[in-house]
N, CA, C and O atoms as a Tripos MOL2 file, in Angstrom:
@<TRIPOS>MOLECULE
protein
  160   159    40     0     0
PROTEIN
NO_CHARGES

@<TRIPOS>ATOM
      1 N           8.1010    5.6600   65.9120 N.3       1 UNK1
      2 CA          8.7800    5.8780   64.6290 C.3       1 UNK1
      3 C           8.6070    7.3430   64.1780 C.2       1 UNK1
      4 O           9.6500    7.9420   63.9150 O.2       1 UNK1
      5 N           7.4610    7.9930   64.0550 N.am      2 UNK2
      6 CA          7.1260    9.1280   64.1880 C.3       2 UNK2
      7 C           7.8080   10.7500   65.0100 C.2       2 UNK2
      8 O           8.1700   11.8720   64.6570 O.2       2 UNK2
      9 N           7.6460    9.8350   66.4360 N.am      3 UNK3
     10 CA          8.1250   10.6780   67.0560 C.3       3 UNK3
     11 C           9.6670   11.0150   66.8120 C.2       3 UNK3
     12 O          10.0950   12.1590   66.9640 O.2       3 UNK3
     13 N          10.4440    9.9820   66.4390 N.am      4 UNK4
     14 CA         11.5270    9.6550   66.3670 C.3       4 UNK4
     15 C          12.0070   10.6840   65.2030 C.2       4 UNK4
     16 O          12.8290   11.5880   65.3570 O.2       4 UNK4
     17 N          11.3930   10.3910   64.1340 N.am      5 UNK5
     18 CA         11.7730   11.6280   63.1630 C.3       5 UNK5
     19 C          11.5900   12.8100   63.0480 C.2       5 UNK5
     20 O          12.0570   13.6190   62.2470 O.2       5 UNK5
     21 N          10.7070   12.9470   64.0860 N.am      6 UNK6
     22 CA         10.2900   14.7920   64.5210 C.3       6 UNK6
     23 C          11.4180   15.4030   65.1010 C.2       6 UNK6
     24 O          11.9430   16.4680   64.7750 O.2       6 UNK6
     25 N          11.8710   14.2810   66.3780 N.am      7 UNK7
     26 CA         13.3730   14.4450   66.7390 C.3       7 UNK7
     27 C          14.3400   15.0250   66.1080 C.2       7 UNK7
     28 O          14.9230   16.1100   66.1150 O.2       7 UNK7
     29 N          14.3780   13.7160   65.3800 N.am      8 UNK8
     30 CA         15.4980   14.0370   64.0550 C.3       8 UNK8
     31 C          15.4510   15.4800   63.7130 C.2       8 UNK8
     32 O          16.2370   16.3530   64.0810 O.2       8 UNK8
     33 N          14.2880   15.6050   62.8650 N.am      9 UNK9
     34 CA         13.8170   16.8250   61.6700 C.3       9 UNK9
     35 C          14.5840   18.0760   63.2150 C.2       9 UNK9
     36 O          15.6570   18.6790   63.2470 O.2       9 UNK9
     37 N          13.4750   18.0180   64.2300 N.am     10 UNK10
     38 CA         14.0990   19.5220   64.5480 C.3      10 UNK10
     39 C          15.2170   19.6800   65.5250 C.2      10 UNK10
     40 O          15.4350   20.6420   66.2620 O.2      10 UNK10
     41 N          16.0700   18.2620   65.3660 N.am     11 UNK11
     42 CA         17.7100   18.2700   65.9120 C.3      11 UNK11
     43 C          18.4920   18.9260   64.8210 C.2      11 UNK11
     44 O          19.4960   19.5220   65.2110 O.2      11 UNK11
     45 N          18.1940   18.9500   63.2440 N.am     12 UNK12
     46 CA         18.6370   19.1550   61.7000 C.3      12 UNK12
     47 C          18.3380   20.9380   61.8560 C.2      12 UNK12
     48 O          19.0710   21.9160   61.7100 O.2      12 UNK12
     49 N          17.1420   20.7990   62.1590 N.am     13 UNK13
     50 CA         16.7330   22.4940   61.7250 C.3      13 UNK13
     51 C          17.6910   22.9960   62.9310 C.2      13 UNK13
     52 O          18.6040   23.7990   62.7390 O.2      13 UNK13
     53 N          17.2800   22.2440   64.6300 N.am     14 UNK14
     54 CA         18.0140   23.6570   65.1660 C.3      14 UNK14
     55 C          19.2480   23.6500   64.3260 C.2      14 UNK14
     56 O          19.4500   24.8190   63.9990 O.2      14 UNK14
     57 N          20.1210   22.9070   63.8520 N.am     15 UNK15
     58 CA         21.5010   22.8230   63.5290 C.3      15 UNK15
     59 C          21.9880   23.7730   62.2310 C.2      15 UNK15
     60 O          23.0710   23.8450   61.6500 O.2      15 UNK15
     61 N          20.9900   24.3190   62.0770 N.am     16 UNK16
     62 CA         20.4840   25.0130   60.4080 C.3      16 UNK16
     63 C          20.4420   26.3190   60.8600 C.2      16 UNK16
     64 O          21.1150   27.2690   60.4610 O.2      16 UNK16
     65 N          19.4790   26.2870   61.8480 N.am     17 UNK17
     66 CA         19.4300   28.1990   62.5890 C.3      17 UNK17
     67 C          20.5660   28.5970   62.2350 C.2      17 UNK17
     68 O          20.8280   29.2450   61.2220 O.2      17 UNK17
     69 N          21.7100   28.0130   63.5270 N.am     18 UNK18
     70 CA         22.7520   27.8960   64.2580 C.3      18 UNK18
     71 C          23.7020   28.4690   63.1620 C.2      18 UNK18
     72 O          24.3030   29.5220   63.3780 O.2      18 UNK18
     73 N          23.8620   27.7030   61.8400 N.am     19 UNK19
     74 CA         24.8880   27.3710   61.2780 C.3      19 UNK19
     75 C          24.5260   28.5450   60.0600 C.2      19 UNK19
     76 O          25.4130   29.1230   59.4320 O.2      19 UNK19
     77 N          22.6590   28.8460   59.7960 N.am     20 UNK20
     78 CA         23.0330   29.8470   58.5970 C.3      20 UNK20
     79 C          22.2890   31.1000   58.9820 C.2      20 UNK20
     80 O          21.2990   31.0320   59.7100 O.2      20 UNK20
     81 N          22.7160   32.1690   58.5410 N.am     21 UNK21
     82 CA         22.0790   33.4200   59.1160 C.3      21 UNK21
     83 C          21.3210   34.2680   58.2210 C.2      21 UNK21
     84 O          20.6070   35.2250   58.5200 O.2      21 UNK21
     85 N          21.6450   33.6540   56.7770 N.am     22 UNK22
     86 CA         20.5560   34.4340   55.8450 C.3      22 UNK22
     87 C          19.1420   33.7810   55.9280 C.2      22 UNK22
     88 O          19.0520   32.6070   55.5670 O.2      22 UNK22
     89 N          18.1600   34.3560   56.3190 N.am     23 UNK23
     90 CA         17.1870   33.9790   56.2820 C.3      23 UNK23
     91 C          16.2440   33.1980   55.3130 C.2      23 UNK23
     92 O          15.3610   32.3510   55.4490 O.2      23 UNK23
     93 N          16.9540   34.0100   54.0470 N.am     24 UNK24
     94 CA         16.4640   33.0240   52.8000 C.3      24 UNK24
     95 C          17.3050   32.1860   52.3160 C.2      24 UNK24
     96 O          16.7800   31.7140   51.3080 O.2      24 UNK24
     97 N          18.2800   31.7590   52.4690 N.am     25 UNK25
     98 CA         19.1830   30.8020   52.6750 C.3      25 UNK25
     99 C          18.5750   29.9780   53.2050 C.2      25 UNK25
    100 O          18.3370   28.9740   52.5330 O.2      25 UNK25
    101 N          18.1190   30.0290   54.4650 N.am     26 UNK26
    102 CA         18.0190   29.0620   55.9950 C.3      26 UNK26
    103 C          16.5710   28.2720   55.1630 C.2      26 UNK26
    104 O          16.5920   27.0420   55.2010 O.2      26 UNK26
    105 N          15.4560   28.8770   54.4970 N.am     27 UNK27
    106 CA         14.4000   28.9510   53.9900 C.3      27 UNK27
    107 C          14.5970   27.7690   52.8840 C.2      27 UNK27
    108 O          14.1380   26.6270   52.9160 O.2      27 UNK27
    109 N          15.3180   28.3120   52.0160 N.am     28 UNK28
    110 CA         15.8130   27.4480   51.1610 C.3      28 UNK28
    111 C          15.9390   26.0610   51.3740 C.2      28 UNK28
    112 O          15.3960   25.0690   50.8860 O.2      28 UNK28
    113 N          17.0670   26.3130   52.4990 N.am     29 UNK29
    114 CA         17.6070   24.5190   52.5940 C.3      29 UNK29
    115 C          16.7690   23.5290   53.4670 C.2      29 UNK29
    116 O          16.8040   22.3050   53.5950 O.2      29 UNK29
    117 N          15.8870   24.6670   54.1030 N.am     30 UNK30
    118 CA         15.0210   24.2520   54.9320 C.3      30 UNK30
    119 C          13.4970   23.1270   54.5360 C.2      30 UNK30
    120 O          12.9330   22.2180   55.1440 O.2      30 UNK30
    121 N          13.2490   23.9540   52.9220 N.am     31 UNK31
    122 CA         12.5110   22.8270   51.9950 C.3      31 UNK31
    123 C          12.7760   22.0510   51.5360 C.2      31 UNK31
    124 O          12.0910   21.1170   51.1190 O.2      31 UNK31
    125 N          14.6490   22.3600   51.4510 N.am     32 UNK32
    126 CA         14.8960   21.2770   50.2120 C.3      32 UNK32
    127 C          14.9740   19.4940   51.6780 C.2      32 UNK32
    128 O          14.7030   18.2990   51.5520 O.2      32 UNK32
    129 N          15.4420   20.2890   52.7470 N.am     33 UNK33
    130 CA         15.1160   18.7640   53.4740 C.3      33 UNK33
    131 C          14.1620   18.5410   53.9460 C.2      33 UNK33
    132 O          14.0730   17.3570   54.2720 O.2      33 UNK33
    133 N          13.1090   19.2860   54.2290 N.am     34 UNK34
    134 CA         11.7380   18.4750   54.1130 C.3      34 UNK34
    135 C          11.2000   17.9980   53.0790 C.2      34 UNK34
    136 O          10.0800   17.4890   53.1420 O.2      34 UNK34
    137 N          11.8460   18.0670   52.0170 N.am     35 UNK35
    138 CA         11.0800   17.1230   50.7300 C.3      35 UNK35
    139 C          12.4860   15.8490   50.7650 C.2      35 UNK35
    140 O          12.3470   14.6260   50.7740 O.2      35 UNK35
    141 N          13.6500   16.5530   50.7790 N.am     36 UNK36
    142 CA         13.9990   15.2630   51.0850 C.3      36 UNK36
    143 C          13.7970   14.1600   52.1570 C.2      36 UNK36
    144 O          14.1780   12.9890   52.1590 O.2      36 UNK36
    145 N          13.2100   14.7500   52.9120 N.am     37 UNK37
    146 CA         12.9150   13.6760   54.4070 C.3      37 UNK37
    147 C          11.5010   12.9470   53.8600 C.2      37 UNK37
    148 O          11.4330   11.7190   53.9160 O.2      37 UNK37
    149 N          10.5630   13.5970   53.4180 N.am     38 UNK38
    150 CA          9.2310   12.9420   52.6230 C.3      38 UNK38
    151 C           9.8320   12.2890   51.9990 C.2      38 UNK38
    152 O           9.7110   11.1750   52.5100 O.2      38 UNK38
    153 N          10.6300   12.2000   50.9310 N.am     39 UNK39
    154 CA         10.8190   11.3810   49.7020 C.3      39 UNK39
    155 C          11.6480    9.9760   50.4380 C.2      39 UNK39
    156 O          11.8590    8.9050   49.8700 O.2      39 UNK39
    157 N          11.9710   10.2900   51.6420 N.am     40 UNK40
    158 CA         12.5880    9.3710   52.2250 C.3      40 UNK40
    159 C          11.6220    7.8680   52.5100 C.2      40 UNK40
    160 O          12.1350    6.9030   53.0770 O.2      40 UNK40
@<TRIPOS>BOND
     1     1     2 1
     2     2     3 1
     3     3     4 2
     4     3     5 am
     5     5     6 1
     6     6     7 1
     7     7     8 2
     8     7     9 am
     9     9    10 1
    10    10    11 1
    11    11    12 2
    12    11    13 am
    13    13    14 1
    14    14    15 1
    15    15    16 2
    16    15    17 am
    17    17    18 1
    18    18    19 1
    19    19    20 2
    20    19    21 am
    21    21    22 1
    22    22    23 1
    23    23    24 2
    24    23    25 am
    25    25    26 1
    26    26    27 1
    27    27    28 2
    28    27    29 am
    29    29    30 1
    30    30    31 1
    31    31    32 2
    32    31    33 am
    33    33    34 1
    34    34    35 1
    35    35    36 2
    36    35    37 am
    37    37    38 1
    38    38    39 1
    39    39    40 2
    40    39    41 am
    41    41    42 1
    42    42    43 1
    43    43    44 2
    44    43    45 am
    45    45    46 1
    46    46    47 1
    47    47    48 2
    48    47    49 am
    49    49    50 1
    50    50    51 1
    51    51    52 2
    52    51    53 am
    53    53    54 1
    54    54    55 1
    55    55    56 2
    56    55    57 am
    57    57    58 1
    58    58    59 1
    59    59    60 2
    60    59    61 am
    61    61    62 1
    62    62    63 1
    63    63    64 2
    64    63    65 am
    65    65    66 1
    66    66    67 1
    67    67    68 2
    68    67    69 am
    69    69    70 1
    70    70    71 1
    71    71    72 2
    72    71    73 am
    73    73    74 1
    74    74    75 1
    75    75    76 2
    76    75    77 am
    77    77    78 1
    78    78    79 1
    79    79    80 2
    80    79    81 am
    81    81    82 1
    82    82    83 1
    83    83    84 2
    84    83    85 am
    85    85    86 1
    86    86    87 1
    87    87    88 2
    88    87    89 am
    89    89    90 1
    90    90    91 1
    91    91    92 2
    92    91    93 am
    93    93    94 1
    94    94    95 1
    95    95    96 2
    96    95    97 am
    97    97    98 1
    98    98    99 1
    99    99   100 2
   100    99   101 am
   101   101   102 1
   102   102   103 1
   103   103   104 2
   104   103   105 am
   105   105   106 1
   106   106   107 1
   107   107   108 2
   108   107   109 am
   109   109   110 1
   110   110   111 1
   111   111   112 2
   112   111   113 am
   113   113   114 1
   114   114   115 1
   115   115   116 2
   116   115   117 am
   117   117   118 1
   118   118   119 1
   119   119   120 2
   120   119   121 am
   121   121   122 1
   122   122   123 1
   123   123   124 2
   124   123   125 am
   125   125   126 1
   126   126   127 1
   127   127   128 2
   128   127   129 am
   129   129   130 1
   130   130   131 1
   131   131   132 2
   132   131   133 am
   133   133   134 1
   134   134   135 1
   135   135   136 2
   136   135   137 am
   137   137   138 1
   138   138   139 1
   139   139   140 2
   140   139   141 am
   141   141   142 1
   142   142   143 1
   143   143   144 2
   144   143   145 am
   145   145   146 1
   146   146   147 1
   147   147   148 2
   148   147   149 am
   149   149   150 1
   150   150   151 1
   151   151   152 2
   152   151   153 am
   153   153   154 1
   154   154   155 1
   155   155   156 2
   156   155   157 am
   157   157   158 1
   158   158   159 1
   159   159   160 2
@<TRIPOS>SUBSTRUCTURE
     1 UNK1         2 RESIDUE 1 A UNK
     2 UNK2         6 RESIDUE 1 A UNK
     3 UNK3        10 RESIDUE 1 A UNK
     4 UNK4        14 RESIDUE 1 A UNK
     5 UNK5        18 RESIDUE 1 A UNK
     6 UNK6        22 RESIDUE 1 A UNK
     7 UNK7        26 RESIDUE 1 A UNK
     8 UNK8        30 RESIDUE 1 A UNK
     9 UNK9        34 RESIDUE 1 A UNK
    10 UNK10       38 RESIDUE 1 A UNK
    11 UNK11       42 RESIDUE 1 A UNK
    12 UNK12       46 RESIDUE 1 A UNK
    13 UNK13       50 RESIDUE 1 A UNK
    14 UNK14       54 RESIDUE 1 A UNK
    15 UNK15       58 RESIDUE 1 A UNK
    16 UNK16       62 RESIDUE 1 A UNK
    17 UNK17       66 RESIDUE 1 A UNK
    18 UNK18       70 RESIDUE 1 A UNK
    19 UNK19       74 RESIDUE 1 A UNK
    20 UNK20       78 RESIDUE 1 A UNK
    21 UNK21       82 RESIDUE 1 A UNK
    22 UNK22       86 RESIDUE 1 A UNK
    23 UNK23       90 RESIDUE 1 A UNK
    24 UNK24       94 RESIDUE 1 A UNK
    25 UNK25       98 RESIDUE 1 A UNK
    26 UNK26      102 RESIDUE 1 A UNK
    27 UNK27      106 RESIDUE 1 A UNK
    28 UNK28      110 RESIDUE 1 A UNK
    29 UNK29      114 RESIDUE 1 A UNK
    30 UNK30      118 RESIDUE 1 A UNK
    31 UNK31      122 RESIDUE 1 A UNK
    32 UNK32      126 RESIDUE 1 A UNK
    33 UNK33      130 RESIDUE 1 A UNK
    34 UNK34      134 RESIDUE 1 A UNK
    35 UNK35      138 RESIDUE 1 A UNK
    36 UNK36      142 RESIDUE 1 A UNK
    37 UNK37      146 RESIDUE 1 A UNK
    38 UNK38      150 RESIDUE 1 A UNK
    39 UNK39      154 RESIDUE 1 A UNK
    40 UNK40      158 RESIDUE 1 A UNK
């Protein structure tokens, strides 16, 4: 189950690199879904 969402989480991030190039942008959205994945 664990492993499974680590998956997930850094199938999301690479997809995040990829897709944003401001760094603090990338930073940004990057917390806001690890708190959304906790709150999950």
């Amino acid at each position: 189950m664990l492993e499974q969402a680590t998956n997930l989480l850094h199938k999301d991030y690479t997809k995040q690199i990829y897709q944003i190039i401001d760094l603090d942008k990338f930073e940004g959205v990057m917390m806001n879904q690890l708190l959304d994945h906790i709150s999950i």
